[in-house]
C-alpha positions in Angstrom: 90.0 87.4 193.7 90.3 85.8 190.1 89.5 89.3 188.2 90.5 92.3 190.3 91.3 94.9 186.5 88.8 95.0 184.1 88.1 97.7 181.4 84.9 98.1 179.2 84.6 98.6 175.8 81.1 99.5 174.4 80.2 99.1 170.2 77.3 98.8 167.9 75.8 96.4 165.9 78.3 96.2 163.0 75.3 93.9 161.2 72.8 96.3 162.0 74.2 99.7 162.5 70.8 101.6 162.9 69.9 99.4 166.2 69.5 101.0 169.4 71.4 98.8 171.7 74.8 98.2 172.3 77.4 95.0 172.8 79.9 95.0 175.3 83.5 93.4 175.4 85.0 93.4 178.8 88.8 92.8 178.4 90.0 91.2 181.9 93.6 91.4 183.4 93.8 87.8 183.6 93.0 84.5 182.6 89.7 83.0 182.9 90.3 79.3 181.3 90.2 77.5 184.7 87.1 79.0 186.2 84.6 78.1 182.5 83.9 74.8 184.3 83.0 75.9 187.5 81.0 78.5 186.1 79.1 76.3 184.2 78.6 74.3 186.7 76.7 77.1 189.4 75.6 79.3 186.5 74.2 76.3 184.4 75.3 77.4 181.0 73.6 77.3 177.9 76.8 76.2 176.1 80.3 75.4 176.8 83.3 74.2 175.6 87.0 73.0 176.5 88.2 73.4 173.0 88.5 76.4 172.6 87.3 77.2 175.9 84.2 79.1 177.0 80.8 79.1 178.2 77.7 81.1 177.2 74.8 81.9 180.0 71.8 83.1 178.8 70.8 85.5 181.8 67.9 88.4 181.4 67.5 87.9 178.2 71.3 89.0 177.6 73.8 86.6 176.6 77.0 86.2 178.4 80.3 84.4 176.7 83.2 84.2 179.0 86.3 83.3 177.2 89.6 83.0 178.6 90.7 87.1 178.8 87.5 88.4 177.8 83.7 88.9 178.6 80.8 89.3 175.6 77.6 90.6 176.4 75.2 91.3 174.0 71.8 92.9 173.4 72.3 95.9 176.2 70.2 98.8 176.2 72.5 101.1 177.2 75.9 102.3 178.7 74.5 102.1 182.6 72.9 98.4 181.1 76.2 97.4 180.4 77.8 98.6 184.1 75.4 96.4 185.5 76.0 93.7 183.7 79.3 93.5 183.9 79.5 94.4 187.5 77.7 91.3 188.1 78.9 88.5 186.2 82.4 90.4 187.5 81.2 89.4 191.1 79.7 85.8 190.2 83.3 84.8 188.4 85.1 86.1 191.7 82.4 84.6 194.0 82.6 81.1 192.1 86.3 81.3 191.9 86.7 81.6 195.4 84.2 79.0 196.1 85.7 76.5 193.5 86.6 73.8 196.0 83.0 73.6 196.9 81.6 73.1 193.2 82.0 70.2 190.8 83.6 71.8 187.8 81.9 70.2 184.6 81.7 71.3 180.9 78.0 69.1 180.8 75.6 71.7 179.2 72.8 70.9 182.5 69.1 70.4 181.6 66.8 73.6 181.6 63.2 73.7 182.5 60.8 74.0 179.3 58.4 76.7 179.0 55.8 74.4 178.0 56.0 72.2 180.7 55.5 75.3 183.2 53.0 76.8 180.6 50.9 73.4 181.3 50.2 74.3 184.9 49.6 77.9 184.9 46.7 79.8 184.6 46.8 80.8 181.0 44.6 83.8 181.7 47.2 86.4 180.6 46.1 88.1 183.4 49.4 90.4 182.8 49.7 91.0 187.1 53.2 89.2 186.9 54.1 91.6 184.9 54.7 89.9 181.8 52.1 90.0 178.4 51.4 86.6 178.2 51.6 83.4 180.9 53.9 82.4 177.7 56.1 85.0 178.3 56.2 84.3 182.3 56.9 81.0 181.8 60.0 81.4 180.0 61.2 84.0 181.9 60.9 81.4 184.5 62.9 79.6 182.7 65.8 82.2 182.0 65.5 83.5 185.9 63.8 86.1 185.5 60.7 85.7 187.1 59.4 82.8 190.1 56.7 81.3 190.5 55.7 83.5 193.5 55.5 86.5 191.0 51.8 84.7 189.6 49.1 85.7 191.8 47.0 83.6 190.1 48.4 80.2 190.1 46.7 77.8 192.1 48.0 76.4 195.6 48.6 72.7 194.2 50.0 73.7 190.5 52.3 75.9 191.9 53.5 72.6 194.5 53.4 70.4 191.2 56.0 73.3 189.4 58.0 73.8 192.4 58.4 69.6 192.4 59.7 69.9 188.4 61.8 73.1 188.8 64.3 71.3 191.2 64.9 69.0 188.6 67.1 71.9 187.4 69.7 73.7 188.3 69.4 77.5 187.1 70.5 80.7 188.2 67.5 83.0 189.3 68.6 86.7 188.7 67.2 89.7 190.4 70.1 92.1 190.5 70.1 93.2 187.2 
């Protein structure tokens, strides 16, 4: 186990000290230079870098920096947000680290599915039974994860074949524990 102490430390907005939300810094017991890579590489970040090294994700809408002895995550609704959070990517660094041999490390930032293109063979009725306001919306929280194609109800049998052939043209992390 790459990270077995961690501790939490929760602040506001120093920009914008009237907003709700909070950030969070977890401060690890160790050093996290050696797994950025292979994060990268199963998480698909949405940048990364060797000098100085670290790697952003994109995940729920929340955005993840792993640097080498510390953990950002920002735009969190609340304290029991934040233990969520950070109990998971917690589990996906240790479950990546001890699955390294298994995964290409790379610093590549990977190709990501565009809204647009998954936009072009929905529905557009903004029928809201995904859940989400707008097929716009759904589409791009296809594209961060969030949601799968299985979550439209409205989608046609053959679009739905014709978006399942361009998402495997991508690797990204679907997230559902959060």
């Amino acid at each position: 186990m790459l990270i077995q102490k961690w501790e939490k430390e929760l602040t506001k907005s120093k920009c914008n000290p009237k907003q709700e939300g909070v950030h969070c810094i977890i401060h690890v017991d160790g050093d996290l230079t050696e797994v950025i890579p292979y994060l990268n590489a199963e998480l698909g970040g949405d940048f990364c870098s060797q000098d100085p090294p670290y790697v952003t994700f994109k995940i729920y809408g929340k955005l993840l920096t792993v640097h080498p002895h510390k953990i950002a995550i920002n735009a969190l609704k609340d304290e029991e947000e934040a233990n969520k959070v950070a109990n998971w990517i917690i589990g996906e660094i240790n479950r990546i680290w001890e699955n390294k041999d298994k995964i290409t490390p790379t610093y590549e930032i990977p190709k990501k599915p565009q809204p647009i293109e998954i936009l072009k063979k929905l529905p557009k009725t903004n029928c809201q039974k995904c859940g989400c306001p707008t097929c716009l919306v759904f589409a791009t929280h296809i594209c961060e994860g969030i949601k799968t194609l299985d979550d439209c109800p409205e989608i046609e049998e053959n679009k739905k074949k014709d978006l399942q052939n361009y998402l495997k043209n991508f690797k990204f992390k679907v997230v559902d524990t959060l």
